[in-house]
C-alpha positions as CSV (number, residue, x, y, z in Angstrom):
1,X,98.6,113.5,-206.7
2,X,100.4,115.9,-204.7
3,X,102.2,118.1,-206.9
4,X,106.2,117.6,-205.3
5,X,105.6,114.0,-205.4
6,X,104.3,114.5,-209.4
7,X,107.1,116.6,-209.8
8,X,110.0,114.4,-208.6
9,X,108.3,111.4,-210.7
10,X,107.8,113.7,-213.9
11,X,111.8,114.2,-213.3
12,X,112.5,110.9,-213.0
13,X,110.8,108.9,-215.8
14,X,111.8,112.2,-218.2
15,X,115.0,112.3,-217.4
16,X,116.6,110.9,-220.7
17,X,114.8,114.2,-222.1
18,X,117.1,116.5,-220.0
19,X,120.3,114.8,-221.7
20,X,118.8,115.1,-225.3
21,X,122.0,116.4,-226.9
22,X,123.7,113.3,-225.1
23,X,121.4,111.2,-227.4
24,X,122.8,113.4,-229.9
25,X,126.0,113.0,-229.7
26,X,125.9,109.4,-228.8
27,X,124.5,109.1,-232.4
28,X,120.9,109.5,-231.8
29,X,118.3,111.8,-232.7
30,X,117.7,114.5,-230.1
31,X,113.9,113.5,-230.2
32,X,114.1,110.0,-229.3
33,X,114.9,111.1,-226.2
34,X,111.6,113.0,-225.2
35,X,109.6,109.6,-226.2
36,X,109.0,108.5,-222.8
37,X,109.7,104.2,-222.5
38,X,111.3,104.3,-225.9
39,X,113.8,106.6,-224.5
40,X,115.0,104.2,-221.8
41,X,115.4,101.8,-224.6
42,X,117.5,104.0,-226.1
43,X,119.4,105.3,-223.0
44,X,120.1,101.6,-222.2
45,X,121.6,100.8,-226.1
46,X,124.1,104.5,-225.5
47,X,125.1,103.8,-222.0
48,X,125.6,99.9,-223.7
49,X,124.2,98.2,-220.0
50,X,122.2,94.9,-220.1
51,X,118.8,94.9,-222.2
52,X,117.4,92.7,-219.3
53,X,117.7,96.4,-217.3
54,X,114.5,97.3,-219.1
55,X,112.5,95.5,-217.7
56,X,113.7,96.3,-214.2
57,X,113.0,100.0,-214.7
58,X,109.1,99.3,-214.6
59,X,108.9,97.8,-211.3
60,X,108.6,100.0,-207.7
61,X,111.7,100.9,-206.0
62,X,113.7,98.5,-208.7
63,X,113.0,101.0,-211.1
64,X,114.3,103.9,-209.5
65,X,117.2,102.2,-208.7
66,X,117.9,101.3,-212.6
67,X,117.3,104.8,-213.1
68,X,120.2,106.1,-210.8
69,X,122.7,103.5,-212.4
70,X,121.8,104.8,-215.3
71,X,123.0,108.7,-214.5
72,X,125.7,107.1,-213.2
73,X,126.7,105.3,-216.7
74,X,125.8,107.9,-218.2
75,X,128.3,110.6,-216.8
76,X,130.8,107.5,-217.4
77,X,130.4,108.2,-221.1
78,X,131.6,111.3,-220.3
79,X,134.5,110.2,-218.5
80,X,133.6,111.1,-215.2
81,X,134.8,108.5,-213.2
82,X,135.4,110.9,-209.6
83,X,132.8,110.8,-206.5
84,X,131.6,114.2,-206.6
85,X,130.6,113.9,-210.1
86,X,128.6,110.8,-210.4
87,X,126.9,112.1,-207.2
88,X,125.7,115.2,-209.8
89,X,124.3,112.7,-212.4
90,X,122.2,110.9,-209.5
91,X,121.3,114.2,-207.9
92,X,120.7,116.8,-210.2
93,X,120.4,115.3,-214.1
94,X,118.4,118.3,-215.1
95,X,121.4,120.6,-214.5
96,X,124.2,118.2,-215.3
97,X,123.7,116.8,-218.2
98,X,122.8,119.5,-220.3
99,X,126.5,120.5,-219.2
100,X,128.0,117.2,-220.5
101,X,125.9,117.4,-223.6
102,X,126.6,121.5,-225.0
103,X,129.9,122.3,-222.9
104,X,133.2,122.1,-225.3
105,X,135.4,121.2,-222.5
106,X,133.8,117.8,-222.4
107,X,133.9,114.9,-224.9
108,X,131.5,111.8,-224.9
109,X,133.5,108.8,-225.8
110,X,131.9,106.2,-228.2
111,X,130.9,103.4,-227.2
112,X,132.6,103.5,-224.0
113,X,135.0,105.2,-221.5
114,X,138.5,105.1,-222.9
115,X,139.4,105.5,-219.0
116,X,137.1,102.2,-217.7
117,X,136.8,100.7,-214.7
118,X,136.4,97.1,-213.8
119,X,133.2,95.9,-214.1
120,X,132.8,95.1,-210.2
121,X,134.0,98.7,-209.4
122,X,131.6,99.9,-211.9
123,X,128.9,98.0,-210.0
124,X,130.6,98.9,-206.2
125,X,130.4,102.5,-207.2
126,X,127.1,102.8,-208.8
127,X,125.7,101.1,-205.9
128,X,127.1,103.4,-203.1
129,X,126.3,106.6,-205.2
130,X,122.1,104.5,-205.5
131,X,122.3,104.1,-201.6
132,X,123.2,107.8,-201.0
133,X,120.9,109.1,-203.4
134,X,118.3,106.9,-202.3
135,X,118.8,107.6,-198.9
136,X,118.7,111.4,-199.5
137,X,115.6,111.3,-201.3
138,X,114.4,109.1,-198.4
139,X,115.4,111.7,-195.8
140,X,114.2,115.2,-197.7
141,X,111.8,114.3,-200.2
142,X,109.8,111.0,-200.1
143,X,109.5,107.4,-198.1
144,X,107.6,104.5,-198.7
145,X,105.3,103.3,-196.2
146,X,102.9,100.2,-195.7
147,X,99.6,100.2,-193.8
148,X,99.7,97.9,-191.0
149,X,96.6,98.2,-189.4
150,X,93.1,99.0,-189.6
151,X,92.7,102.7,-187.7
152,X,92.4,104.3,-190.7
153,X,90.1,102.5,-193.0
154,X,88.7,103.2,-195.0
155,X,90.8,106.0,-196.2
156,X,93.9,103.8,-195.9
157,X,93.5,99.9,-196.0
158,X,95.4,97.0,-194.3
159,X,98.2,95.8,-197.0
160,X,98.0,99.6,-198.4
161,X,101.7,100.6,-199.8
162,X,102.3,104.3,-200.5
163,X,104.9,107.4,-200.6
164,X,105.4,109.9,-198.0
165,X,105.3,113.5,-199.3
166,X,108.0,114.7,-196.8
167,X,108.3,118.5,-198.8
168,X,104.9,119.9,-198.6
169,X,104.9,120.4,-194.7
170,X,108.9,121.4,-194.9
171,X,111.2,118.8,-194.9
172,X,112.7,117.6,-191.9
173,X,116.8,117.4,-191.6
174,X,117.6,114.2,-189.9
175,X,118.2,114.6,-186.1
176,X,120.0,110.9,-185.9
177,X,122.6,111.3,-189.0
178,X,124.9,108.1,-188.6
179,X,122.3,105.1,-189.4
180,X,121.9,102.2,-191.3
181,X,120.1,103.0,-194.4
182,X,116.6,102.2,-195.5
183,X,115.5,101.1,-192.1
184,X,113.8,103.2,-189.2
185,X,115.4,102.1,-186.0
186,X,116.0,98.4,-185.4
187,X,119.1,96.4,-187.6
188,X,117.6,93.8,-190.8
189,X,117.6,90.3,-189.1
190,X,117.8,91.3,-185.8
191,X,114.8,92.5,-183.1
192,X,116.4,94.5,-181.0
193,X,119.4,95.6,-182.3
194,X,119.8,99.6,-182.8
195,X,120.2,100.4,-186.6
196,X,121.8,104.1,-185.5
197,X,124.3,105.6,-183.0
198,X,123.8,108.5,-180.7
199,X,126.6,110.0,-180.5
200,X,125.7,112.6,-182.5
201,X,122.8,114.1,-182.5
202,X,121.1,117.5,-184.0
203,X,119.2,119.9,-183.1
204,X,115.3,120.4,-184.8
205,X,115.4,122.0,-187.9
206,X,112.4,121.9,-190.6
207,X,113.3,123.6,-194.3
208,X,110.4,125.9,-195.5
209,X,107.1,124.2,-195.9
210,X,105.0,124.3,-199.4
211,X,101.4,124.4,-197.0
212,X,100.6,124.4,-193.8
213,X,98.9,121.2,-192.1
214,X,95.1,121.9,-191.9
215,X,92.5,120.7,-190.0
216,X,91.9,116.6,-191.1
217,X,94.6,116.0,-192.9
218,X,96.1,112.5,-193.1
219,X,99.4,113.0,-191.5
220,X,102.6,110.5,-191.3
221,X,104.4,111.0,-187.8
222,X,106.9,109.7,-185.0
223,X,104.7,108.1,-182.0
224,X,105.2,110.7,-179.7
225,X,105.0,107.8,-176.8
226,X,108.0,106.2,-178.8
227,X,110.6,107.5,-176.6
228,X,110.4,104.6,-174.2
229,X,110.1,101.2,-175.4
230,X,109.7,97.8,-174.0
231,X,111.4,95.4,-176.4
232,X,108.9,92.6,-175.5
233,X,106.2,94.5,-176.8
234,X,107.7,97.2,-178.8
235,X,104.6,99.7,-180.4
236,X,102.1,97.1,-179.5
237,X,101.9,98.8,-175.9
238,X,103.2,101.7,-175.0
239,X,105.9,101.8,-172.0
240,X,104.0,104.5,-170.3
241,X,101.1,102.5,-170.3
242,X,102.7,99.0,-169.1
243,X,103.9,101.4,-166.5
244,X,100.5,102.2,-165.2
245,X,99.0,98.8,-165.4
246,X,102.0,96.9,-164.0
247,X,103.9,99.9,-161.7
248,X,107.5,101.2,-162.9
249,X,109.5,98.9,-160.9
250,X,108.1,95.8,-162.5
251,X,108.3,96.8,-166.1
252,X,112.1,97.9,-165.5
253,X,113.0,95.1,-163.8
254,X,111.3,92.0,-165.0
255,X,113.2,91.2,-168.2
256,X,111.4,87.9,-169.3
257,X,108.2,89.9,-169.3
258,X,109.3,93.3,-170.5
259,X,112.7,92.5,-172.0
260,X,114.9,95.5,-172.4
261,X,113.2,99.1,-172.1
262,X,115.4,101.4,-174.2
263,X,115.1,105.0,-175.6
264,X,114.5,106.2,-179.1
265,X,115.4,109.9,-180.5
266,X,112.6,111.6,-181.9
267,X,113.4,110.6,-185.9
268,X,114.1,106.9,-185.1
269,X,110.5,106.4,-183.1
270,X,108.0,104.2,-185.0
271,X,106.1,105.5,-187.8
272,X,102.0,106.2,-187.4
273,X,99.5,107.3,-189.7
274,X,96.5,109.1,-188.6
275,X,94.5,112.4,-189.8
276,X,95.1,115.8,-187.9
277,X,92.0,116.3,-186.3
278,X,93.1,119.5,-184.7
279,X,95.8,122.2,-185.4
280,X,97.4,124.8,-183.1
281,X,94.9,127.1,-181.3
282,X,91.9,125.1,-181.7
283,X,89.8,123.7,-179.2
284,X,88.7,119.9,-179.3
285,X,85.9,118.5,-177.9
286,X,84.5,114.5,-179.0
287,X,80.6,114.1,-178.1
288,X,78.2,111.1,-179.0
289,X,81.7,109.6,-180.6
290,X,81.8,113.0,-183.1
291,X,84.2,115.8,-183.0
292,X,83.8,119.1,-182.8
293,X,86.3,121.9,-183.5
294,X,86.3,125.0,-181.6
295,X,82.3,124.2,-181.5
296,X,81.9,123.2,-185.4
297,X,80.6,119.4,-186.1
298,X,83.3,117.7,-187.8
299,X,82.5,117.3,-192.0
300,X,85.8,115.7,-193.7
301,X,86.1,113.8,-196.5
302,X,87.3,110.3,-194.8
303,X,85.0,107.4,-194.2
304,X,84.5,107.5,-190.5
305,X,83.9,103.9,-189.0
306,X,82.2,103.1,-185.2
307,X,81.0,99.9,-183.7
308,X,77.3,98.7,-184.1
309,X,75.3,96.2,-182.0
310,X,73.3,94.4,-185.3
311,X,70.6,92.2,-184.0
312,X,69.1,89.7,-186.7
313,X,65.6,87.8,-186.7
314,X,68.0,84.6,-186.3
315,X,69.1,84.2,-189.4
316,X,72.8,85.2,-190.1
317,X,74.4,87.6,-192.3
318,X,75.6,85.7,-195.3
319,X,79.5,86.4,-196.2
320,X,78.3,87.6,-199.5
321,X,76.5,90.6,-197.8
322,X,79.4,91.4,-195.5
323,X,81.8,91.6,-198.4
324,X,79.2,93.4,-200.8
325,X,79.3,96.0,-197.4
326,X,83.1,96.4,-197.6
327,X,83.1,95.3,-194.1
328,X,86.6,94.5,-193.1
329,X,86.9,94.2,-189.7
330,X,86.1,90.6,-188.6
331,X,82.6,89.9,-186.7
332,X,81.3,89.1,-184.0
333,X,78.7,87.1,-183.7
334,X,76.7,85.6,-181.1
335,X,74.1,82.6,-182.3
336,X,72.7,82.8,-178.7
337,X,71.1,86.3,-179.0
338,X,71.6,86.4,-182.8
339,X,73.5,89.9,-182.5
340,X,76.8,91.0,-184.2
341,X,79.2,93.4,-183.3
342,X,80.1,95.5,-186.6
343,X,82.5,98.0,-187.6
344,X,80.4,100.3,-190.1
345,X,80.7,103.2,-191.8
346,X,77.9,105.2,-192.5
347,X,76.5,103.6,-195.9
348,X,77.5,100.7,-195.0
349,X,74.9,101.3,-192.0
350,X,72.0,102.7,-194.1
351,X,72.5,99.9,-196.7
352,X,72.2,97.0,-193.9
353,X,69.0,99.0,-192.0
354,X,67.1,97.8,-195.5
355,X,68.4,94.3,-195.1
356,X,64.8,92.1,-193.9
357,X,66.9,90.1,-191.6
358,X,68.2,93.1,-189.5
359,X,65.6,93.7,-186.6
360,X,67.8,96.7,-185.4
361,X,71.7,98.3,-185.6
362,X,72.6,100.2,-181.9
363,X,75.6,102.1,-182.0
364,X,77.9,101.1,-179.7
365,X,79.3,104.3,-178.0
366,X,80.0,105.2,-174.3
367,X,78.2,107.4,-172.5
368,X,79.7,110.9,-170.4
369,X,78.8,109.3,-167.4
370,X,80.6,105.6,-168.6
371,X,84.1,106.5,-166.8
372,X,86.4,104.0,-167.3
373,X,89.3,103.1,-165.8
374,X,92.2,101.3,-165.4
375,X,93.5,100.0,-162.1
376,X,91.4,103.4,-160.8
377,X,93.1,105.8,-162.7
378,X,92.0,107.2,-166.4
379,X,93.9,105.1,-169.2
380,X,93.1,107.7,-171.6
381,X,95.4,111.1,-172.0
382,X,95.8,112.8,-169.5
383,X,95.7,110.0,-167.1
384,X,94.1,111.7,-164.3
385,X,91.0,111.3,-162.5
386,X,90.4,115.2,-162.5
387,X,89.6,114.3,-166.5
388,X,86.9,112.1,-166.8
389,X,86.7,111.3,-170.5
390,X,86.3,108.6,-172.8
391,X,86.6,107.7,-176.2
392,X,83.3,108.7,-176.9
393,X,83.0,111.8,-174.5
394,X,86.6,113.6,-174.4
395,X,87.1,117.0,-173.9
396,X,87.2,119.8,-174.1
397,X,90.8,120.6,-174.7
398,X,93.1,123.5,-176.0
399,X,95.7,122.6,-178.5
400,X,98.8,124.6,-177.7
401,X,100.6,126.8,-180.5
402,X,103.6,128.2,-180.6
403,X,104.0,131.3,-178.4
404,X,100.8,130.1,-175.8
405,X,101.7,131.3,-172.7
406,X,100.0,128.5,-170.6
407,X,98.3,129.1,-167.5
408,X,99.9,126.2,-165.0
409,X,97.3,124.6,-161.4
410,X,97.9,121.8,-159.6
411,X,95.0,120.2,-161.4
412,X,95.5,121.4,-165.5
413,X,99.6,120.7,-164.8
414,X,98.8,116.6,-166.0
415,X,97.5,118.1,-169.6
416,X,101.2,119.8,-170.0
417,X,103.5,118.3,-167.7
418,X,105.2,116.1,-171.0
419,X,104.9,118.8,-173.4
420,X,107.3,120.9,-171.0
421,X,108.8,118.3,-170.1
422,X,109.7,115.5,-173.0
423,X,109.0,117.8,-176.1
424,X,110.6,121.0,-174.8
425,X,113.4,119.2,-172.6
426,X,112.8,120.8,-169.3
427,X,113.0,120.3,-165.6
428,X,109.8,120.3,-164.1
429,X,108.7,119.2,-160.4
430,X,105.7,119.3,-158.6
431,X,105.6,120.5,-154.5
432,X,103.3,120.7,-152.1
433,X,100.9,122.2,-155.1
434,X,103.5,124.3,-156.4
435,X,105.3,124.3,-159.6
436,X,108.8,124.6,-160.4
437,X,110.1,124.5,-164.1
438,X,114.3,124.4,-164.0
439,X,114.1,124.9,-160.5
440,X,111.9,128.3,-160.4
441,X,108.9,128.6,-158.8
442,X,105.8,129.8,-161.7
443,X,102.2,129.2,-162.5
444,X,103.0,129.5,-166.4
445,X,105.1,128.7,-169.6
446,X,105.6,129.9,-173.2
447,X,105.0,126.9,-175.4
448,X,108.2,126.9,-177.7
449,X,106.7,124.7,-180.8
450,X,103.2,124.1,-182.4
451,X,101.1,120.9,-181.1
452,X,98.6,118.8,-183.0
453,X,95.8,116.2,-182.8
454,X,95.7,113.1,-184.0
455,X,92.9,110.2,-184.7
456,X,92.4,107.5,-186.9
457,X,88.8,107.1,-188.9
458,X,88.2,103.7,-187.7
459,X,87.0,105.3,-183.8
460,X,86.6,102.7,-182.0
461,X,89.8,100.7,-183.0
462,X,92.5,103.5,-183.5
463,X,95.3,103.9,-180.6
464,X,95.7,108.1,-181.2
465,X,96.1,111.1,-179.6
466,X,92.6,110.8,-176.8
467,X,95.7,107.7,-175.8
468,X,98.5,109.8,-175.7
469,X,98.1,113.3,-176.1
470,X,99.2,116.6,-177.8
471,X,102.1,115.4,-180.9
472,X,104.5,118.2,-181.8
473,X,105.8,119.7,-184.7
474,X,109.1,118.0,-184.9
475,X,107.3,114.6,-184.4
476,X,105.7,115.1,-188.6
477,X,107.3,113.5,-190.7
478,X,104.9,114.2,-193.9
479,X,101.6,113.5,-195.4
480,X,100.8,110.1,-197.8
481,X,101.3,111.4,-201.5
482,X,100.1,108.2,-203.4
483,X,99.1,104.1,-202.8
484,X,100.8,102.1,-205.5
485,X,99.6,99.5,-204.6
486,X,97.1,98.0,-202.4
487,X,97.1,94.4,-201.5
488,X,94.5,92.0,-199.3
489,X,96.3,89.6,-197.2
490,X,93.5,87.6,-196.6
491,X,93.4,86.6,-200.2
492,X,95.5,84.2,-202.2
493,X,97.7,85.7,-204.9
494,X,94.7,84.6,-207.8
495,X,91.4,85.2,-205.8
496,X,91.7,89.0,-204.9
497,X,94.7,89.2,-203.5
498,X,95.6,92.7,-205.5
499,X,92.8,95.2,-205.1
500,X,92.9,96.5,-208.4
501,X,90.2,99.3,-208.2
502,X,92.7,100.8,-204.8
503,X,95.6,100.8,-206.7
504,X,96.9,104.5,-207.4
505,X,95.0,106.9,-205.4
506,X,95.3,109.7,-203.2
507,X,94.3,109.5,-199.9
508,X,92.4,112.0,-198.3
């Protein structure tokens, strides 16, 4: 487990030991409150709350909930009743209650308060102080996040929930401060409706990072395309892309088809998940469907799937051997030429060559000469037939870094033209082969942040960075920490539906 996320949950589930002359005081030995479950027990019977909270505490996100509303009591004992000082028993325990617990200034009453509040202002207030706290920790320190599809399997799985580790790559200060909490940028209940205002917005700012991303990483980030957004088919298809297939006129004017096309700042765009293939300063280059970085083969530790043409004697696979293969992506099969389409990884592969009913397994990959296109111009990044790549073939291509002083021609200008432009908010035009950047004439720029590469494990079904291009710095949001808990949704609730043996690991 990454070691701030072990940290913060060490904290958390120890906290009772940080206010072991509390216990004391209450009436309690000191040591029952270093026994870790038995001290919540205890905690529960000094702070006198419901016993029924006990068994809240174990559950996700519940838990940690308890647990603030319990600081909060706590301090109560104390008789601290004022904002700013619950907000210290929520925040930092470890400091604060060792203060209530030694300092002779301060008295615990037994068994409660002698200065009480009503028990629905108790309730009010310990819920706003578990929202801010919450939504702190949710901003600077960790998220949760759900898998939603299959790009990266199978080092992250459909139904996979997990935490964000938003502290080891430097924790990001929220550009979009006044928001509804909880939710990243449309309103509960509603489809469209903005969950933040934009009045006010701040500038990038990242706190000091614990390690710097390296090279294939699994990395949680803003979808650099997110900017622009088509309500009718939100992250499903980009709005850049809908403009190239259907023309910008139609897309901004046919509402029943496109709904409402709206902006998003950079911390309220949807959340992806892929692995940083490349870092700033390297060179990327895919061939035969494999990367290569600055020239080197790539050798990581994630389960790399591609597509395979499986041809059978005529017999089909049996559902047994697909599931004993930890196939998950549906086939494809065709009786008439007894051939399925696969997604495999690379055991699964070997294991199915020793199958008897396999006559042969092609993989599926396109060809450097296989230029494909859409409506005659290249749907892949950087849209532009000077670059004719594909999936399989792409590249090569420089990954700008911070202080790059780029060398600008009419024909590289497509690779750059939204880095200068979107990411580092400038003017730029194109004339009669020349280029002007805030109305001056150059052929370069000074790159003014660090760029990355993203790509999902599953090749040949991951939308990522070969579909959109170059995703910078302020655009990380962190890396996945933990899965907690990893459910099948094809499954029913008592035939496999929790995959037990997923449960609790650390991607990588």
């Amino acid at each position: 487990m990454d070691s701030v996320m072990l940290t913060f949950l060490i904290i958390k589930w120890f906290t009772p030991a940080f206010a072991f002359k509390i216990f004391e005081n209450a009436g309690h030995k000191w040591l029952e409150s270093l026994i870790p479950i038995y001290n919540y027990y205890v905690w529960i019977k000094i702070t006198q709350r419901p016993m029924w909270w006990f068994a809240i505490l174990i559950l996700p996100f519940m838990g940690f909930f308890m647990m603030f509303l319990l600081e909060v009591a706590t301090a109560k004992t104390y008789g601290k009743f004022k904002l700013w000082q619950e907000a210290l028993a929520v925040v930092v325990p470890f400091i604060y209650f060792p203060y209530l617990g030694f300092s002779n200034k301060e008295k615990y009453y037994n068994p409660r308060p002698v200065f009480k509040k009503t028990t629905v202002r108790e309730w009010v207030d310990a819920i706003i102080f578990a929202v801010v706290a919450v939504s702190i920790l949710r901003m600077y320190m960790f998220e949760a996040y759900t898998i939603p599809t299959s790009s990266m399997e199978k080092s992250l799985l459909v139904g996979d929930y997990l935490f964000v580790d938003k502290m080891k790559y430097g924790s990001r200060s929220p550009m979009t401060p006044l928001s509804f909490p909880f939710v990243q940028h449309t309103l509960p209940l509603t489809k469209t409706k903005k969950s933040y205002m934009e009045c006010v917005q701040l500038k990038y700012h990242r706190y000091p990072a614990l390690a710097k991303i390296k090279n294939f990483t699994p990395i949680v980030f803003n979808y650099p395309e997110g900017d622009t957004v088509s309500t009718a088919f939100q992250s499903n298809a980009s709005y850049y892309s809908l403009v190239r297939k259907y023309g910008y006129k139609r897309v901004n004017t046919d509402k029943q088809n496109f709904g409402e096309i709206i902006t998003r700042p950079v911390d309220k765009r949807e959340t992806y998940i892929k692995r940083c293939i490349g870092i700033p300063g390297d060179t990327l280059q895919v061939i035969d469907g494999h990367v290569y970085i600055n020239g080197i083969k790539e050798n990581h530790k994630g389960k790399l799937q591609f597509t395979y043409l499986v041809k059978t004697n005529g017999t089909p696979l049996r559902r047994s051997v697909i599931e004993n293969l930890d196939i998950t992506e549906t086939p494809i099969y065709n009786p008439a030429s007894s051939e399925y389409v696969l997604i495999l990884t690379e055991d699964s592969y070997k294991a199915l060559l020793t199958n008897p009913i396999v006559e042969s397994i092609t993989p599926v990959l396109h060809k450097a000469s296989d230029y494909e296109k859409e409506n005659c111009i290249s749907y892949l990044f950087p849209y532009d037939n000077n670059y004719r790549w594909n999936i399989d073939e792409y590249g090569p291509l420089y990954i700008p870094k911070k202080g790059d002083v780029l060398k600008l021609t009419p024909t590289n200008i497509c690779l750059y033209k939204r880095l200068i432009e979107t990411y580092e908010n400038n003017d730029i035009k194109i004339d009669n082969g020349k280029i002007y950047i805030n109305g001056e004439e150059t052929d370069n720029y000074t790159v003014k942040m660090d760029y990355y590469w993203m790509m999902g494990d599953n090749r040949h079904n991951s939308a990522d960075s070969r579909f959109w291009g170059f995703v910078p710095e302020d655009h990380i949001v962190g890396t996945p920490a933990i899965v907690w808990l990893s459910l099948n949704k094809e499954k029913s609730l008592f035939n496999g539906k929790i995959r037990w043996n997923k449960m609790f690991r650390i991607p990588r």
